[in-house]
PyMOL Python script that loads the backbone (N, CA, C, O; Angstrom):
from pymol import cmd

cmd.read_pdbstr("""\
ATOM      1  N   UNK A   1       0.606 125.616 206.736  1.00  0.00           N
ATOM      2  CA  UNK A   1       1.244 126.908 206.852  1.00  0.00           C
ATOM      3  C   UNK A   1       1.787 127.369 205.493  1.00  0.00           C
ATOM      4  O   UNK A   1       1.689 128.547 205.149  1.00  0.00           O
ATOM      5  N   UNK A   2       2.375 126.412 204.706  1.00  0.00           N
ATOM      6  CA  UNK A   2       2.652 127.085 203.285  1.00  0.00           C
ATOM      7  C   UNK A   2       1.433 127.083 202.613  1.00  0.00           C
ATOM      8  O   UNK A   2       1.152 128.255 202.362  1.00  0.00           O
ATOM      9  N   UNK A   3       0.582 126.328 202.206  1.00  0.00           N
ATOM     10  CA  UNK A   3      -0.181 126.886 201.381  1.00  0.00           C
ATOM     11  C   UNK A   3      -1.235 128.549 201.896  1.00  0.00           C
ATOM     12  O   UNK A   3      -1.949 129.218 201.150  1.00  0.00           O
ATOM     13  N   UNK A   4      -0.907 128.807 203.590  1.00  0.00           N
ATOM     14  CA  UNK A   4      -1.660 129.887 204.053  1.00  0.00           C
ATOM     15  C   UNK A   4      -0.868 131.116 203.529  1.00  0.00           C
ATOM     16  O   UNK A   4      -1.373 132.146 203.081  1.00  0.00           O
ATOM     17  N   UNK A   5       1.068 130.715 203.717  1.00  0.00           N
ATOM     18  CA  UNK A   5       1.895 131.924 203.133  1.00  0.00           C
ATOM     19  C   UNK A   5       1.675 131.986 201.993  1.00  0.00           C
ATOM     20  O   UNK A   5       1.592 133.154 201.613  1.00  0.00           O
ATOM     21  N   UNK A   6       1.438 130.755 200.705  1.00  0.00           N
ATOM     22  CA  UNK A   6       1.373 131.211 199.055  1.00  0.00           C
ATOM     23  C   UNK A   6       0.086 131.762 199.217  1.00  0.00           C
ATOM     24  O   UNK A   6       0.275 132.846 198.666  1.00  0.00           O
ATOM     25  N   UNK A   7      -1.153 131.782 199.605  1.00  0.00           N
ATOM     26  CA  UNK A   7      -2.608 132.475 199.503  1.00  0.00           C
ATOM     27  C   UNK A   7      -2.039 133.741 200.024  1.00  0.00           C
ATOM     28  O   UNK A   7      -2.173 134.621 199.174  1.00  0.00           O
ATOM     29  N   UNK A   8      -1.517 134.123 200.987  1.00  0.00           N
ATOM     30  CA  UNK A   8      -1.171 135.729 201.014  1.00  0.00           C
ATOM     31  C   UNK A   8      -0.287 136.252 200.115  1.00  0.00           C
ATOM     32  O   UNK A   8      -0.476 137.465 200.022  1.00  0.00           O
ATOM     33  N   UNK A   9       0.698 135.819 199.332  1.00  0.00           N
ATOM     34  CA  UNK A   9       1.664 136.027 198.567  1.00  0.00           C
ATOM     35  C   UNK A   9       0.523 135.898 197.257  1.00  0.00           C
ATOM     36  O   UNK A   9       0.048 136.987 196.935  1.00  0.00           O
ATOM     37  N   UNK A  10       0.217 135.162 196.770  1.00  0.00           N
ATOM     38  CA  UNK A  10      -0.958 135.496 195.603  1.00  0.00           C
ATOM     39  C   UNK A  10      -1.886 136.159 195.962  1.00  0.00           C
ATOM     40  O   UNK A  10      -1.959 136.718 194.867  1.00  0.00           O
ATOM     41  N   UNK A  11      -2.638 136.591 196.488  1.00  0.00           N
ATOM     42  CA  UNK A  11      -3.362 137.580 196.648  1.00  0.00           C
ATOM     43  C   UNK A  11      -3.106 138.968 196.668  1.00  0.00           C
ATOM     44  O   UNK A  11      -3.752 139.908 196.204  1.00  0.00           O
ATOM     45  N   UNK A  12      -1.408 138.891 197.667  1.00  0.00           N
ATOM     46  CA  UNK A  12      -0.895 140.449 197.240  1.00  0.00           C
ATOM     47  C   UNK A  12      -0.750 140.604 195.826  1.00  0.00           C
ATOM     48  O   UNK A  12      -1.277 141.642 195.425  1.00  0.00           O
ATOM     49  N   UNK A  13      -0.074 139.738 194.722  1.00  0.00           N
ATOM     50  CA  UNK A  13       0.341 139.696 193.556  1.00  0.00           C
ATOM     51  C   UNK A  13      -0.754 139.953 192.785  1.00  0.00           C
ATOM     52  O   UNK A  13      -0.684 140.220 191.585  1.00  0.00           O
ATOM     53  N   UNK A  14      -2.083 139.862 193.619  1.00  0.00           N
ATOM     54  CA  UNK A  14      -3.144 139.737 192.357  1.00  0.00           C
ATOM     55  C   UNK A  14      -3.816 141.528 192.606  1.00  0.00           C
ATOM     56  O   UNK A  14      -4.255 142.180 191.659  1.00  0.00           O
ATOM     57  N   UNK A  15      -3.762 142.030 193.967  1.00  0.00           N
ATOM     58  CA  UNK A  15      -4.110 143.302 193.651  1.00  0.00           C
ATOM     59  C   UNK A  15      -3.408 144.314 193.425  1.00  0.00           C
ATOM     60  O   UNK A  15      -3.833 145.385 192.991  1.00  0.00           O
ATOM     61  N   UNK A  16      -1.440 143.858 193.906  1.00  0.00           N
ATOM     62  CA  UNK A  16      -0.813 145.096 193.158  1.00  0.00           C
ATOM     63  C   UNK A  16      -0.655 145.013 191.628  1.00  0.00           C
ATOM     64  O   UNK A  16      -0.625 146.051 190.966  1.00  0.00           O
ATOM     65  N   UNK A  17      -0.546 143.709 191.012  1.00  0.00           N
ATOM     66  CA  UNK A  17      -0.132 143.674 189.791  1.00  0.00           C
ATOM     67  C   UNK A  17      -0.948 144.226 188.814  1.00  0.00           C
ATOM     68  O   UNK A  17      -2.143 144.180 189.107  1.00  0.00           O
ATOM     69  N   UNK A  18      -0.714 144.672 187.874  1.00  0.00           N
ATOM     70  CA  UNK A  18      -1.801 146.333 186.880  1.00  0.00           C
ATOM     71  C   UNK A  18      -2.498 145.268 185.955  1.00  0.00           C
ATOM     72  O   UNK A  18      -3.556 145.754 185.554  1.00  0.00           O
ATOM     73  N   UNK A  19      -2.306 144.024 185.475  1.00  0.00           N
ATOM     74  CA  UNK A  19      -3.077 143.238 184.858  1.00  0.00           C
ATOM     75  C   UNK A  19      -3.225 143.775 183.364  1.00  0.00           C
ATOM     76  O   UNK A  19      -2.235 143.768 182.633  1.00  0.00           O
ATOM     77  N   UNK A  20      -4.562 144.279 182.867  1.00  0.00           N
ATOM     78  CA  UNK A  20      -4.651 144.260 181.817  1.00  0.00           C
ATOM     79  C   UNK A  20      -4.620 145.757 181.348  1.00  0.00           C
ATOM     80  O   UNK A  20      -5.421 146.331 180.610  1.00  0.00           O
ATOM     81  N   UNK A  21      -3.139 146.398 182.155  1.00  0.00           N
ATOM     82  CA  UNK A  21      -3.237 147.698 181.717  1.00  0.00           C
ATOM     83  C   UNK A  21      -2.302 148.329 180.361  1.00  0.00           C
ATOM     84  O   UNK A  21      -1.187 147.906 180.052  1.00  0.00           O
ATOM     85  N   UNK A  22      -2.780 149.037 179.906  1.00  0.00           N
ATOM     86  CA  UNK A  22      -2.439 149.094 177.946  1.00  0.00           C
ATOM     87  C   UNK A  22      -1.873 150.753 178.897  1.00  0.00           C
ATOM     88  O   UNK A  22      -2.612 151.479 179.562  1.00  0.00           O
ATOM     89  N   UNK A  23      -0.671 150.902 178.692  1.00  0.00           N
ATOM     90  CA  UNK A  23       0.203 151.587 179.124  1.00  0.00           C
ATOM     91  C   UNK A  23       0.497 152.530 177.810  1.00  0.00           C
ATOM     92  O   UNK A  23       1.221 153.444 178.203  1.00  0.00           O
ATOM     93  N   UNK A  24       0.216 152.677 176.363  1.00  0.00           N
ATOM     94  CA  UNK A  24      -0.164 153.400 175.463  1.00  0.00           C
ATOM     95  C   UNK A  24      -0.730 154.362 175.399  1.00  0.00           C
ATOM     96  O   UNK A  24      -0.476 155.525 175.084  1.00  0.00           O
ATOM     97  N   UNK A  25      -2.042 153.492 175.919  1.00  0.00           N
ATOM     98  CA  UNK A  25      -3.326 155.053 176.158  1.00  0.00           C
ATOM     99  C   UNK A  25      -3.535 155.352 177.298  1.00  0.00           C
ATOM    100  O   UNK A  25      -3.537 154.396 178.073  1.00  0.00           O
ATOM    101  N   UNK A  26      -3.746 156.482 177.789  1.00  0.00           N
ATOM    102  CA  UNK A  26      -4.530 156.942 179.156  1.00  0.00           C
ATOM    103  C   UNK A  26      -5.775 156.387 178.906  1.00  0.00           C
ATOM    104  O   UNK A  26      -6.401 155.959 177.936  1.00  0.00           O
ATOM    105  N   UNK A  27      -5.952 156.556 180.270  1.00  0.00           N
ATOM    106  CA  UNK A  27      -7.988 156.046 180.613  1.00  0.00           C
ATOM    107  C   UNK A  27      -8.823 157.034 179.751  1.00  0.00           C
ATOM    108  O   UNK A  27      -9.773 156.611 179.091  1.00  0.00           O
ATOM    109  N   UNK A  28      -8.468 158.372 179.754  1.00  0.00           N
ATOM    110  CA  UNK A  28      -9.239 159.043 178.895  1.00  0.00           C
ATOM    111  C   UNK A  28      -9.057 158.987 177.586  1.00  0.00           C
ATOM    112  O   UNK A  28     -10.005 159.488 176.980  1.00  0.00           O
ATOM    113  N   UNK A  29      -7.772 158.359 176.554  1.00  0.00           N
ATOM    114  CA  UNK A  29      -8.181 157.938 175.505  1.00  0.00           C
ATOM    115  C   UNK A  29      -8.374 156.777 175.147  1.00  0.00           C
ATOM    116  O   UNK A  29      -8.793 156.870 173.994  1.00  0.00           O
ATOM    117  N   UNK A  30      -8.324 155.731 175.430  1.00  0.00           N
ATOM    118  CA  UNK A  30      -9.189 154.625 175.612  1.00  0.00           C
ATOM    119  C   UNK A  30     -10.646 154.711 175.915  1.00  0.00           C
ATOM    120  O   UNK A  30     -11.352 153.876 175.349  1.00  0.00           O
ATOM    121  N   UNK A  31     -11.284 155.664 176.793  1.00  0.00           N
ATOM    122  CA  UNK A  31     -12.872 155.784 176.724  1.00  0.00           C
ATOM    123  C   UNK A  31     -13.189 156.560 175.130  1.00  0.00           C
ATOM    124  O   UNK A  31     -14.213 156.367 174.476  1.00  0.00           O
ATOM    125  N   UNK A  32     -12.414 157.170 174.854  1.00  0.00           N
ATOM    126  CA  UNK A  32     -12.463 157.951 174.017  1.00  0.00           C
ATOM    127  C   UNK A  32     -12.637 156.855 172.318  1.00  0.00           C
ATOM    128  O   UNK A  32     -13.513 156.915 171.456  1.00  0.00           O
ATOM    129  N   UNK A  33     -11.796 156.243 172.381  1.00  0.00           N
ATOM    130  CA  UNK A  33     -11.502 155.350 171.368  1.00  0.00           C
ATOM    131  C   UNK A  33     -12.850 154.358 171.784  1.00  0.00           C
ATOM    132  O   UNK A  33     -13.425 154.045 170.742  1.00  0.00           O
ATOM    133  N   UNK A  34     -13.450 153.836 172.864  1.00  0.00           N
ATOM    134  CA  UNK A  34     -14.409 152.809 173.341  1.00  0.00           C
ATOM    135  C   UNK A  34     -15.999 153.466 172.576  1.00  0.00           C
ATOM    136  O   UNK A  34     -16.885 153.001 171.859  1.00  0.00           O
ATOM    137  N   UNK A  35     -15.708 154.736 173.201  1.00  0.00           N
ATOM    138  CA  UNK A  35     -16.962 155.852 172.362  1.00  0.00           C
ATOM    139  C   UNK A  35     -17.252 155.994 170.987  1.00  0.00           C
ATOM    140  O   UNK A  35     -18.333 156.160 170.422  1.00  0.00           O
ATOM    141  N   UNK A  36     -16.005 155.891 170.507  1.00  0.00           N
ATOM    142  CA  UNK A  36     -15.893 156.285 169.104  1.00  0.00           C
ATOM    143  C   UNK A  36     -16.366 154.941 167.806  1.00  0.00           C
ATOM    144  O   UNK A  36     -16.678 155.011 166.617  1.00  0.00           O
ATOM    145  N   UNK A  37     -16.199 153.693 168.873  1.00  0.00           N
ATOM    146  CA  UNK A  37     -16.474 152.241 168.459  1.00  0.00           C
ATOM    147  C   UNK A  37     -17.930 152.239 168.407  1.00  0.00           C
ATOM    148  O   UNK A  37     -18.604 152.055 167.394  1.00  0.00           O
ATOM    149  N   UNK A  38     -18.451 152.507 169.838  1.00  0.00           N
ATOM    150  CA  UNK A  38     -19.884 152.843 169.855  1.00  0.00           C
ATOM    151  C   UNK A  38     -20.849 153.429 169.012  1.00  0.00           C
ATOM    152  O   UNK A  38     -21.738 153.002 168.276  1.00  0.00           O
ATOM    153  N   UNK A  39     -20.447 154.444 169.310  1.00  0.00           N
ATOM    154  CA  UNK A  39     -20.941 155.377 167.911  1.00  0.00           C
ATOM    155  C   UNK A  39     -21.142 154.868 166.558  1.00  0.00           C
ATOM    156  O   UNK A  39     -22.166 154.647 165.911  1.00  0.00           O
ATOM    157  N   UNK A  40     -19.896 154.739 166.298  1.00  0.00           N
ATOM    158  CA  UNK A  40     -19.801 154.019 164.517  1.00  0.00           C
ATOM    159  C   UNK A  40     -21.223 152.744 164.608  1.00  0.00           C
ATOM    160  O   UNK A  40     -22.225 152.574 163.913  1.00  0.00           O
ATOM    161  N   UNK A  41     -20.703 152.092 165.741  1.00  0.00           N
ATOM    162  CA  UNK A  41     -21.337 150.880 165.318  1.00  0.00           C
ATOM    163  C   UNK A  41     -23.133 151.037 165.340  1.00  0.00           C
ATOM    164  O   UNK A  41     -23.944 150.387 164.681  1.00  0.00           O
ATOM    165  N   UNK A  42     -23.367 152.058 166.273  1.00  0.00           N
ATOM    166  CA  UNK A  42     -24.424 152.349 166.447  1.00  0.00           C
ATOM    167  C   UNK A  42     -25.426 153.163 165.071  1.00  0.00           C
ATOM    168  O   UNK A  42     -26.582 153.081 164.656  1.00  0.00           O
ATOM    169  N   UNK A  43     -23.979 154.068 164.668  1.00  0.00           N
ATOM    170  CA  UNK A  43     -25.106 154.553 163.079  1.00  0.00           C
ATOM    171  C   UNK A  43     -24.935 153.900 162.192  1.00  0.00           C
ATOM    172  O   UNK A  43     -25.592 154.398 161.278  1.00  0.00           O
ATOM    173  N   UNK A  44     -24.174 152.588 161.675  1.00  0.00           N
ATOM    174  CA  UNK A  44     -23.863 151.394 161.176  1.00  0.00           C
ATOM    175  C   UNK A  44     -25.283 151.023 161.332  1.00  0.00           C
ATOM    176  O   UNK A  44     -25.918 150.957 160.279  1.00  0.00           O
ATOM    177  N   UNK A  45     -25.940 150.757 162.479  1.00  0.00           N
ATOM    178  CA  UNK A  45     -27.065 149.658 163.273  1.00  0.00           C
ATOM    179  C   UNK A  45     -28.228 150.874 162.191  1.00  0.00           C
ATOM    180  O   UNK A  45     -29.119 150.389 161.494  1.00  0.00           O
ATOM    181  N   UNK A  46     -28.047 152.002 162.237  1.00  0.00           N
ATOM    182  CA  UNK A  46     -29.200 153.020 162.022  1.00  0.00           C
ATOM    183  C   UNK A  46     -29.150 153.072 160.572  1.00  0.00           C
ATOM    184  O   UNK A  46     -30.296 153.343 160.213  1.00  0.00           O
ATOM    185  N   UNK A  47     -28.482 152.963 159.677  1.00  0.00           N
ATOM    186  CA  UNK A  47     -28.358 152.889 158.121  1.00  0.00           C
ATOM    187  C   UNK A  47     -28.976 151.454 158.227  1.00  0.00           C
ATOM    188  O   UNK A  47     -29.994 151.296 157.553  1.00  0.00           O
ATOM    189  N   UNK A  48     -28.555 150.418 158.929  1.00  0.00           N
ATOM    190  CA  UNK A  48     -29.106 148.678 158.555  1.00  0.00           C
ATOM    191  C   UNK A  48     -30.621 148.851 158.642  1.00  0.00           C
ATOM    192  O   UNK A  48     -31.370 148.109 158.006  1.00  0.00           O
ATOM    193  N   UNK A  49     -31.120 149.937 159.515  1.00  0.00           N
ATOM    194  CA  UNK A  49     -32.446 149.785 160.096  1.00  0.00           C
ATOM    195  C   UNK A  49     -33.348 150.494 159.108  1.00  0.00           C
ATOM    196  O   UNK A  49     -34.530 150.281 158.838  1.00  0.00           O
ATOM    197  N   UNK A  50     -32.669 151.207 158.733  1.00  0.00           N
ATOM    198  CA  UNK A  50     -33.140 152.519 157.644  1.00  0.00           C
ATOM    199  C   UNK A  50     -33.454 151.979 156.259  1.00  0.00           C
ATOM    200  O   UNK A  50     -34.306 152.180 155.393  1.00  0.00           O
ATOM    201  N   UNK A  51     -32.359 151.181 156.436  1.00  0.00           N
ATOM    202  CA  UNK A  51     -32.544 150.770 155.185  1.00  0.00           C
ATOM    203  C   UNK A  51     -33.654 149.583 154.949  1.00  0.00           C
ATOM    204  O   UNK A  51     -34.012 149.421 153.782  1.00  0.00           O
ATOM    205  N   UNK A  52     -34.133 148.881 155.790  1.00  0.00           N
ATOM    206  CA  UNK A  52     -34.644 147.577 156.145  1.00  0.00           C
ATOM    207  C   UNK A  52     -36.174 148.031 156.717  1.00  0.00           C
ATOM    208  O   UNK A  52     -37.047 147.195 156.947  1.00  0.00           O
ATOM    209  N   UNK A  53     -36.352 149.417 156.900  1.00  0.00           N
ATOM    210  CA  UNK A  53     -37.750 150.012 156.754  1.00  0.00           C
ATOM    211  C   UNK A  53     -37.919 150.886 155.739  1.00  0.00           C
ATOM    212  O   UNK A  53     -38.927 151.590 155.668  1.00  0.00           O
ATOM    213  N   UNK A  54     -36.812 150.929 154.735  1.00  0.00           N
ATOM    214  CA  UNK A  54     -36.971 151.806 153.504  1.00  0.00           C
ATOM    215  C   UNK A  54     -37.590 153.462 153.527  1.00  0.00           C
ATOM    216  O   UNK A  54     -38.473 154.158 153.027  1.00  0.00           O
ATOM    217  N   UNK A  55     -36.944 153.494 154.066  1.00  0.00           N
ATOM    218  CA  UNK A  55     -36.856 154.992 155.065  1.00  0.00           C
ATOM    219  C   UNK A  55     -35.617 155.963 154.440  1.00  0.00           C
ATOM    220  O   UNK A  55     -35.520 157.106 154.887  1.00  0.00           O
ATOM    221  N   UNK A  56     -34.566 155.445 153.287  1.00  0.00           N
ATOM    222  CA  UNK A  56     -34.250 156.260 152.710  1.00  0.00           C
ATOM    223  C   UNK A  56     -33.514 155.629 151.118  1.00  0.00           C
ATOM    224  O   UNK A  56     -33.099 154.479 150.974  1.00  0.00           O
ATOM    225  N   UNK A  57     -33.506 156.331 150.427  1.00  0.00           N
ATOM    226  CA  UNK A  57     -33.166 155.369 149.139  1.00  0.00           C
ATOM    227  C   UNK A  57     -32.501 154.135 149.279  1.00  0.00           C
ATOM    228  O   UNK A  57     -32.553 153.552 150.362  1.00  0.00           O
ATOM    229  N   UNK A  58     -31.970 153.730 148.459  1.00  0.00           N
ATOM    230  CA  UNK A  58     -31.117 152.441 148.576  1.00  0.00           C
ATOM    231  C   UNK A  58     -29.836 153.032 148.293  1.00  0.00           C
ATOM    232  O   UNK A  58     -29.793 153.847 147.372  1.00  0.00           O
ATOM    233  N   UNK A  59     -28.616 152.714 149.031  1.00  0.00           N
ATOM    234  CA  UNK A  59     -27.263 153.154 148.184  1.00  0.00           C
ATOM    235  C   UNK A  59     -26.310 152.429 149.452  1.00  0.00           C
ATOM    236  O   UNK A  59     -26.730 151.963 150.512  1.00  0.00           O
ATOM    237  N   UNK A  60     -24.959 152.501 148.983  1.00  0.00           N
ATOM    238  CA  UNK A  60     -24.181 151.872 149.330  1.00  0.00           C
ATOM    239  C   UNK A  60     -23.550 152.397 150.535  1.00  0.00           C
ATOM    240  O   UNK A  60     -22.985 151.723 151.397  1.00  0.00           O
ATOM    241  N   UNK A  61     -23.742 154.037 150.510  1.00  0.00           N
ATOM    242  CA  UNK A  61     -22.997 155.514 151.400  1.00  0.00           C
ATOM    243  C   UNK A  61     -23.894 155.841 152.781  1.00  0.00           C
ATOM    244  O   UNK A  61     -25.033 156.263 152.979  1.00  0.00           O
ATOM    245  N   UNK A  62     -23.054 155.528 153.417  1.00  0.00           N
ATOM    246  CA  UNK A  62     -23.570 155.925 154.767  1.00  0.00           C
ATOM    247  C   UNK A  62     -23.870 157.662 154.768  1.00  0.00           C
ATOM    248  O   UNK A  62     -23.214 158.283 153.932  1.00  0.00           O
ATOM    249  N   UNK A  63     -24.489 158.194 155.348  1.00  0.00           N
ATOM    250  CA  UNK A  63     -25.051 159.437 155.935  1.00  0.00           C
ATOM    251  C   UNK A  63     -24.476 160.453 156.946  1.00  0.00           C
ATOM    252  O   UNK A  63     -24.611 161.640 157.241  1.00  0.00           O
ATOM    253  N   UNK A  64     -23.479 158.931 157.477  1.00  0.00           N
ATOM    254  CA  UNK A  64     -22.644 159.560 158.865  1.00  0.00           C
ATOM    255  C   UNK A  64     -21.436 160.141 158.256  1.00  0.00           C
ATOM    256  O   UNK A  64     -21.135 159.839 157.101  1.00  0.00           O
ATOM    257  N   UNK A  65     -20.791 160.878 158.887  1.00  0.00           N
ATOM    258  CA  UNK A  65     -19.384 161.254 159.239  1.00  0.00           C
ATOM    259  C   UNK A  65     -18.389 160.482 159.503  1.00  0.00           C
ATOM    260  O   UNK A  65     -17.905 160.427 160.634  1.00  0.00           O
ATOM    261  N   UNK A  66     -18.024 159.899 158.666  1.00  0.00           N
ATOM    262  CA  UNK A  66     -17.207 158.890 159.212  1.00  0.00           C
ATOM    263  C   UNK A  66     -15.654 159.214 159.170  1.00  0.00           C
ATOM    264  O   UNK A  66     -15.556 159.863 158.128  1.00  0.00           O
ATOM    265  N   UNK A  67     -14.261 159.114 159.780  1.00  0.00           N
ATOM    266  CA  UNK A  67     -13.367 159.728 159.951  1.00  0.00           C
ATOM    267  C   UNK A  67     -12.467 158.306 159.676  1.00  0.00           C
ATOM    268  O   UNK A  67     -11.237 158.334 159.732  1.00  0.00           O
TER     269      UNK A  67
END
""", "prot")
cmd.dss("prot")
cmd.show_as("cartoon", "prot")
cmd.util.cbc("prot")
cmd.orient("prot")
């Protein structure tokens, strides 16, 4: 009987409790910031590729916009 009351008592604890919530950002800037990671890393990936099929001079300066 106790270990049946602690399994209901942890289980409530495990779906009200907010866990790994970052109380800073809203959900929409956090996707926002998740996007913005993406991106970079993705025309990062497109200069490595560019450069590695010699598809545009050689230089050190990315092409992108970077902020």
């Amino acid at each position: 009987m106790k270990a049946f009351f602690a399994l209901i008592v942890l289980a409530g604890m495990a779906i009200t409790m907010p866990g790994c919530n970052t109380p800073a950002y809203s959900t929409r800037e956090r996707h926002q910031m998740w996007a913005r990671t993406w991106r970079f890393e993705w025309e990062q990936a497109q200069d490595d590729i560019d450069s590695a099929l010699l598809l545009r001079p050689p230089s050190r300066l990315t092409i992108w916009h970077v902020r």
